[in-house]
C-alpha positions in Angstrom: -38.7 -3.6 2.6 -35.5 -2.5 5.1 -32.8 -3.6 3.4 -30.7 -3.3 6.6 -32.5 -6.9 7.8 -30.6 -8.6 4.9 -27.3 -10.3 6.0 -24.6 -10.9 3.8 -23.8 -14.6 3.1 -20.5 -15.0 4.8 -21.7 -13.9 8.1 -22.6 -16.7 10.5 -26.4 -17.1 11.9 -25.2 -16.3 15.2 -23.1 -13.1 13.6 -26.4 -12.1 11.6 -28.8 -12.8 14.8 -26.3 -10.2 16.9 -26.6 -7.9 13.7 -30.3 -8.0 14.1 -30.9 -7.7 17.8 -28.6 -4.7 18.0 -30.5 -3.1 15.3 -33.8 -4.2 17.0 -35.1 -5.4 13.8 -38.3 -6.4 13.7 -38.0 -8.0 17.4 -41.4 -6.7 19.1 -40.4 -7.4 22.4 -43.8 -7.8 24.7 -43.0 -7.6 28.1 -41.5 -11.3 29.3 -44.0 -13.3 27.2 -45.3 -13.4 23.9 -48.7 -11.3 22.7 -51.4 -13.9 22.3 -53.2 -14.1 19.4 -54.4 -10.6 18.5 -58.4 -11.0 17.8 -60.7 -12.5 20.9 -60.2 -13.9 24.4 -59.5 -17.8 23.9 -58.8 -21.2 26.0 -55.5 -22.2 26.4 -54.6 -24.5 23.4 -53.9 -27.7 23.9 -50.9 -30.1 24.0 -50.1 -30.8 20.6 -50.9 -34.9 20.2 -48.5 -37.7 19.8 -48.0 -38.7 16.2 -46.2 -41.6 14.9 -44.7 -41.8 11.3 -46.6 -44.7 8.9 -45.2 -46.8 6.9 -45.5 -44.9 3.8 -43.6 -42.1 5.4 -40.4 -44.3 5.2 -40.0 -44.7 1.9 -40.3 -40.6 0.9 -37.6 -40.2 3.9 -35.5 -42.1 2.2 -35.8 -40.6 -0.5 -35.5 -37.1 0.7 -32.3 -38.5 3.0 -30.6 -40.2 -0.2 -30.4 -37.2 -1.7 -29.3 -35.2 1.2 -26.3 -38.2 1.6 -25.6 -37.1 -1.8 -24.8 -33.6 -1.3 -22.4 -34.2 1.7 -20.1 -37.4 -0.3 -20.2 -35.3 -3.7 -19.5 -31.6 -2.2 -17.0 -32.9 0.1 -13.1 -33.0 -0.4 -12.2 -36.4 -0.4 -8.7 -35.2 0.3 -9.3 -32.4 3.3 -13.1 -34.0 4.1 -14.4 -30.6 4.4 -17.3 -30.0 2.9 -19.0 -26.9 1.1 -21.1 -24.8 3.0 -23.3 -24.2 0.6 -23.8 -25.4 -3.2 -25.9 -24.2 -6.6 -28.3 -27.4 -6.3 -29.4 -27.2 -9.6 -25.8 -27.5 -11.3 -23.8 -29.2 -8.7 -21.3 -30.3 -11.1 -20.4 -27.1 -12.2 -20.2 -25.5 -8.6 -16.8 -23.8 -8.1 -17.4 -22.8 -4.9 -14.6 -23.6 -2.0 -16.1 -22.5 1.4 -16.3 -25.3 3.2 -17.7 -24.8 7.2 -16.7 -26.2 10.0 -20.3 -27.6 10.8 -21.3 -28.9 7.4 -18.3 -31.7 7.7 -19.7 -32.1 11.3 -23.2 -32.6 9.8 -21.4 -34.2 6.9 -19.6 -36.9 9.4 -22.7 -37.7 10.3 -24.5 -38.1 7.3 -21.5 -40.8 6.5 -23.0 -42.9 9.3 -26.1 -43.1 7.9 -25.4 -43.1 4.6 -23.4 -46.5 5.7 -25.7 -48.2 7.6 -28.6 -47.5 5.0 -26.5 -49.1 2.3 -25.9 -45.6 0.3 -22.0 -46.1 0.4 -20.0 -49.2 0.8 -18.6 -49.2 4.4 -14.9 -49.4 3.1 -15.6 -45.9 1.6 -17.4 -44.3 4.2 -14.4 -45.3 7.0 -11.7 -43.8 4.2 -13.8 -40.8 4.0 -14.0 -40.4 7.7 -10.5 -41.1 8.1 -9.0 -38.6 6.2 -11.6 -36.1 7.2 -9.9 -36.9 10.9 -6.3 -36.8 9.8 -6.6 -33.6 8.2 -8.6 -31.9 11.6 -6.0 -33.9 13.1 -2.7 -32.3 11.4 -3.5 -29.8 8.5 -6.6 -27.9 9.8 -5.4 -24.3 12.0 -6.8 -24.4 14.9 -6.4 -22.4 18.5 -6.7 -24.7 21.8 -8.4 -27.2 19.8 -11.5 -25.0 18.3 -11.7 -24.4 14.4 -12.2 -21.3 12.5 -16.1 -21.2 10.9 -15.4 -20.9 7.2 -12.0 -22.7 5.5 -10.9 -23.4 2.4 -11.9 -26.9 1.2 -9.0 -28.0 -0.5 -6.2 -26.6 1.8 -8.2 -26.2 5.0 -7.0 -22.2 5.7 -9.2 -19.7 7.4 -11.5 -17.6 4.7 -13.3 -14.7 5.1 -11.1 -13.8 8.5 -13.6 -15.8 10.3 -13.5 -16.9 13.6 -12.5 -19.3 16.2 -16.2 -20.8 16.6 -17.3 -22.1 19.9 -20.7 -23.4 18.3 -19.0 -24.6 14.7 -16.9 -26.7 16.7 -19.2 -28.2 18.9 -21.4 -29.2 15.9 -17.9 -31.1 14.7 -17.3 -32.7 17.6 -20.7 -34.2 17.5 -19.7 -35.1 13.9 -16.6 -36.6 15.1 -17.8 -38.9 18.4 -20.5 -40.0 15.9 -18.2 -41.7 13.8 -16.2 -43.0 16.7 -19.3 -44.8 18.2 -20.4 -45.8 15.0 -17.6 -47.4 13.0 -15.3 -48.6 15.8 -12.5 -48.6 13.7 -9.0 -48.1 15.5 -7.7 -45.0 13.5 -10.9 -43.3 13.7 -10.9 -43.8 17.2 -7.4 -42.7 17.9 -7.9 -39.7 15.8 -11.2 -38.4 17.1 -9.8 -38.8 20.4 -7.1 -37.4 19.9 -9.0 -34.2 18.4 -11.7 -33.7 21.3 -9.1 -34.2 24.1 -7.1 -31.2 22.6 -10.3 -29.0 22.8 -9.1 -26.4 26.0 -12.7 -25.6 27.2 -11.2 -24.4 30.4 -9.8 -21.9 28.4 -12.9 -20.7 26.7 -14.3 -20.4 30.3 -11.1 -19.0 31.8 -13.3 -15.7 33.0 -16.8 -16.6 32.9 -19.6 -19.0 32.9 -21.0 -18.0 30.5 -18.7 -19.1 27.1 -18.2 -16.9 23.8 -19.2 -17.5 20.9 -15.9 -17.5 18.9 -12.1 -16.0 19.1 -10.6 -13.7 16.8 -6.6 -13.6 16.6 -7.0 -10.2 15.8 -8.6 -8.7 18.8 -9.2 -11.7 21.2 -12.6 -13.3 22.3 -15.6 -11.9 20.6 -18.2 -9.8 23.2 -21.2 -11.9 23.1 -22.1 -15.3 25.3 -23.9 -17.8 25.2 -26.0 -16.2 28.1 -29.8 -17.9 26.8 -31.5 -21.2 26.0 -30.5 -21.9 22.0 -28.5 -24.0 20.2 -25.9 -23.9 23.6 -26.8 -27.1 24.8 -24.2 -28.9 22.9 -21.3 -26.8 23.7 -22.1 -26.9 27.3 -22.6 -30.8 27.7 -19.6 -31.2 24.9 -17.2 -29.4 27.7 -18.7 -30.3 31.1 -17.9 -34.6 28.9 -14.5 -33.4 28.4 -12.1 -35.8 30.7 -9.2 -33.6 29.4 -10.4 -30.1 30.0 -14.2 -30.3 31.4 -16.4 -27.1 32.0 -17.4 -26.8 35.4 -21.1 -27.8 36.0 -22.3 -24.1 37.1 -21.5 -23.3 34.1 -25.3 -25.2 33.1 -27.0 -23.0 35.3 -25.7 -20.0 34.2 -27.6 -19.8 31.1 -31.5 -18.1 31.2 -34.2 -19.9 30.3 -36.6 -17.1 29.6 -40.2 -18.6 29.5 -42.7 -17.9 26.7 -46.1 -18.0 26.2 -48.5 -18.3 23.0 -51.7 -19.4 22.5 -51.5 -20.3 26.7 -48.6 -22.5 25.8 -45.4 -22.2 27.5 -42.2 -22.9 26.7 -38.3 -22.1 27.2 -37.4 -20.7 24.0 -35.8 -17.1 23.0 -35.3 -14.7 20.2 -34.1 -16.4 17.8 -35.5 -18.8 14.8 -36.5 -22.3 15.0 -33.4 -23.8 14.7 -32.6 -23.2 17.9 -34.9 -26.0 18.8 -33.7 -28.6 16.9 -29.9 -28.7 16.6 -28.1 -29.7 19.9 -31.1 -32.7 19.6 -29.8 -33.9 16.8 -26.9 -35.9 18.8 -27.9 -35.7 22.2 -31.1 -37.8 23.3 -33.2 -35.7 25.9 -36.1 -38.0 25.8 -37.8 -39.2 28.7 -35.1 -36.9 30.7 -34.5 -34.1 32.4 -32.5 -31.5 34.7 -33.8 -29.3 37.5 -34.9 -26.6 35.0 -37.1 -28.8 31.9 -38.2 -31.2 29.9 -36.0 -30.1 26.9 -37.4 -32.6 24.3 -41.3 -31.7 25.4 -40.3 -28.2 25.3 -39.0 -28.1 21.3 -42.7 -30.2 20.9 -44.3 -27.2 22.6 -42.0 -24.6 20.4 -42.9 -26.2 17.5 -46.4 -26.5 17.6 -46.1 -22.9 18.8 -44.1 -22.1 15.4 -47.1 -23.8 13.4 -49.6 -21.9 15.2 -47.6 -18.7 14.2 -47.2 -19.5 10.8 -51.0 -20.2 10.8 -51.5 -16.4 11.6 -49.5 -15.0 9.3 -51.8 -16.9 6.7 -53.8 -13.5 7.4 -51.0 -11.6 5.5 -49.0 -14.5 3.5 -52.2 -17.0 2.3 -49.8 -20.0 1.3 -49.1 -20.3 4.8 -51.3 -22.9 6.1 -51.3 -26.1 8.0 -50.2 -28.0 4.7 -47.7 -25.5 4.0 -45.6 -23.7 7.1 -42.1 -23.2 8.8 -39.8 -20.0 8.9 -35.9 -20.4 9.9 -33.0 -18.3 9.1 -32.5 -19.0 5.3 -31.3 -18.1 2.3 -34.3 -15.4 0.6 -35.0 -13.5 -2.7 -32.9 -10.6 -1.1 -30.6 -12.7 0.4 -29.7 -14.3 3.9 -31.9 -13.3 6.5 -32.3 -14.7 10.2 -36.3 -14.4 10.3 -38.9 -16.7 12.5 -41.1 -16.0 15.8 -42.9 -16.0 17.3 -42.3 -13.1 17.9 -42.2 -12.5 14.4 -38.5 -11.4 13.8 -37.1 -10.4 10.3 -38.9 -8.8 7.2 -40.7 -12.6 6.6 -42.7 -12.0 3.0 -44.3 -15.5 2.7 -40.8 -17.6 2.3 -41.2 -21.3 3.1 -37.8 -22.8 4.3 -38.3 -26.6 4.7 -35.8 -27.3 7.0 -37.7 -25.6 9.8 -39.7 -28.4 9.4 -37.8 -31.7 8.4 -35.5 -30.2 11.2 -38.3 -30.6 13.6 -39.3 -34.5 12.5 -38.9 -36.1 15.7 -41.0 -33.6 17.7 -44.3 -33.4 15.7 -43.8 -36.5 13.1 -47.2 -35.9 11.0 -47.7 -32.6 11.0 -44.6 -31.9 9.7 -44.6 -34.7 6.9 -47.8 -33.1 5.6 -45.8 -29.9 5.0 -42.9 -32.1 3.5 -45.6 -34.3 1.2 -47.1 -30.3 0.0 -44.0 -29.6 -0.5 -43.2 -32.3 -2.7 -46.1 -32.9 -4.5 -47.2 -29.2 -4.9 -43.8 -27.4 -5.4 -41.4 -29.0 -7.7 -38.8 -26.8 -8.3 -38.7 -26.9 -4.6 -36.7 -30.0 -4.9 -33.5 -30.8 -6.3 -30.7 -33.5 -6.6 -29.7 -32.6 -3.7 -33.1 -32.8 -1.8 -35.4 -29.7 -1.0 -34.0 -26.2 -1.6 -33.4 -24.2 1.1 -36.2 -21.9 0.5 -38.9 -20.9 -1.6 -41.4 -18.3 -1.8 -44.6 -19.6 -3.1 -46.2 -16.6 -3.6 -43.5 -14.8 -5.7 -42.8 -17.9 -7.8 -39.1 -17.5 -6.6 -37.1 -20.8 -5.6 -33.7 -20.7 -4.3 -30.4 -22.4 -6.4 -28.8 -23.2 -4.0 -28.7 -25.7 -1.0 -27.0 -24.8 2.9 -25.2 -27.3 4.4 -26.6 -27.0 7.6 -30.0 -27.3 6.9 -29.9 -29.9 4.4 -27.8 -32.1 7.3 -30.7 -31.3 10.0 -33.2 -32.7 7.5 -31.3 -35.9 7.4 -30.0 -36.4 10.9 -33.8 -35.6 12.3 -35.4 -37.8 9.6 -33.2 -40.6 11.0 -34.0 -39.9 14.7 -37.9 -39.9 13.6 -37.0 -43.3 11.4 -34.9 -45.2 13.7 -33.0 -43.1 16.3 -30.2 -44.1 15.2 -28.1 -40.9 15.5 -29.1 -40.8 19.1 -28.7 -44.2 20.0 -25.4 -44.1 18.7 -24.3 -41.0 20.0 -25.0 -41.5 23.2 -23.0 -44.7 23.4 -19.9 -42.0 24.1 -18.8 -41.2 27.3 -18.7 -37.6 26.6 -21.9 -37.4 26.2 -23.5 -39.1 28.8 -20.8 -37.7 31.5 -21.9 -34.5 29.6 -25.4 -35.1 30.6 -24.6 -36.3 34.3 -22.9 -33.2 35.1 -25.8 -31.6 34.0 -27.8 -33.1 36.8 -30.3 -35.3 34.0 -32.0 -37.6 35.6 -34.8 -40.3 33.8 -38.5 -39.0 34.2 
């Protein structure tokens, strides 16, 4: 196995997914689609159906979300209100870790919501929490025109690992932050998140270009790469062009590609990246029954993810736990280490890893197919799970189950389980005028 597609654990998933495609690792690129399936000429297959959760579902997503919840109050400061990016699952207690991320707490802020409003934390609690998480953004955390280094130290808030000014990290708080706002309606948390999106200077991440960077390093100015195709963007785009302080200019929408794909004679918007890409900027902003001059995006992640099941399904020819009870790929944590992996097309050295927030992540999209992964999970794998929910990955094959929890996927899991339950994050989130001036200037409009 090439070593070189392993990616050491402080490096972002957008830092390990540039590492990758320079190296062309394990990226077959085929033409401007996707190969089909490899064996005998086939009919296009078909839409994947509408599926509903039942009633039983509700109860193990409570379950599963309740111990998510835990992860983001116990692992978080209560003084800063950062929170860890990642944590030894199985002895949480003992974890002396103190990298917190930027868009954990935002996924973390989030989870506080829910965690109120299903009765997990008392609501006096949860709004302390929150506001100290927003004083210290507000006064203690560095920052540069508003935007937050990636990685910080949880207990004094100072930039680790020299990371960088993240465009995408920051976004992911701010969805975090107008979450809470909406949510609580409290007058110190609304001051203060104002306060903290209205000092974000979008105008000067787009000073040059349409097309924004990824981050900002002190050291030698704004990173090379853009956000130049469909992915996790969406947010960071609508987040700026909602801003009434500093707004993005609408073109700046358009300027993105949106390369279409085909497998199995579905197509799709998607890129080369992992499945995540799919479900993150739809965890806060509702694209249901919408869309802009360009797509459907919520119909498009059902497409991508039916596409990622059919994927999964062929690999069952080389990996055999892969299988309609058993399947999703994301960048995760591995026996070898972190990896960005997925497809199609198949991208990374993938060796039969299950990561279950590729699924949970993609609840709201395809609701029963991906609880049958999540029951299989459950029911077959036990060391799979933890106090903390599912791990975030295991290799069936190899016996090998990973320690620790990320948390990024373990706050996808939760957020999408509450969209599919209720849509309560989406509901809420959309109260804001950022968002929906966000979408406006985008040019959505209702189907």
């Amino acid at each position: 196995m090439n070593q070189s597609n392993f990616i050491p654990l402080k490096l972002s998933r957008r830092a390990a997914l540039r590492t990758l495609l320079a190296a062309g690792a394990s990226l077959p690129f085929v033409g401007n689609a996707l190969a089909m399936a490899p064996d005998v000429p086939h009919s296009p297959a078909p839409f994947p159906p509408k599926t509903t959760l039942l009633p039983d579902d509700d109860a193990f997503l409570d379950q599963m979300q309740a111990a998510n919840f835990c992860f983001f109050w116990e692992q978080g400061n209560p003084q800063t209100g950062l929170i860890k990016d990642r944590c030894n699952a199985r002895t949480p207690a003992s974890d002396a870790g103190i990298v917190a991320s930027i868009a954990a707490t935002g996924f973390g802020l989030t989870a506080i919501c829910i965690g109120e409003k299903r009765g997990y934390i008392p609501t006096a609690e949860a709004q302390q929490r929150v506001v100290f998480t927003l004083r210290s953004l507000w006064k203690k955390l560095p920052n540069h025109r508003g935007f937050f280094y990636h990685f910080a130290n949880i207990n004094t808030g100072e930039r680790i690992w020299d990371s960088e000014i993240s465009s995408v990290d920051t976004a992911i708080l701010l969805c975090g932050l107008l979450m809470c706002r909406e949510h609580f309606r409290e007058p110190e948390i609304t001051q203060l998140a104002n306060q903290i999106f209205n000092r974000v200077d979008w105008t000067w991440l787009s000073e040059d270009t349409a097309l924004l960077p990824h981050g900002w390093l002190p050291e030698i100015g704004f990173l090379p790469s853009r956000w130049d195709y469909y992915s996790e963007l969406m947010m960071i785009y609508l987040l700026g062009m909602g801003s009434a302080r500093h707004p993005l200019s609408s073109r700046t929408w358009h300027a993105w590609k949106r390369t279409v794909f085909e497998y199995d004679g579905l197509r799709y918007i998607g890129s080369f990246a992992p499945l995540f890409v799919h479900q993150y900027s739809q965890a806060w902003f509702d694209f249901r029954g919408k869309r802009d001059e360009h797509t459907d995006y919520f119909q498009n992640s059902i497409i991508a993810t039916d596409v990622h099941r059919r994927f999964c399904l062929e690999l069952a020819k080389q990996y055999p736990s892969y299988s309609d009870d058993l399947w999703g790929i994301t960048a995760s944590d591995s026996q070898n280490g972190y990896v960005v992996w997925g497809g199609p097309p198949s991208m990374g050295p993938i060796d039969g890893t299950v990561v279950p927030s590729a699924a949970a992540g993609s609840l709201p999209f395809l609701p029963q197919p991906v609880m049958r992964v999540l029951r299989t999970i459950r029911n077959r794998y036990g060391s799979a799970w933890s106090s903390y929910g599912f791990v975030n990955a295991f290799n069936p094959q190899k016996n090998w189950y990973d320690p620790d929890v990320v948390g990024i996927d373990t706050g996808i899991s939760m957020i999408m389980a509450e969209n599919a339950r209720t849509s309560f994050v989406w509901d809420t989130f959309m109260k804001s005028e950022e968002a929906q001036r966000g979408m406006e200037r985008a040019g959505f409009e209702s189907d």
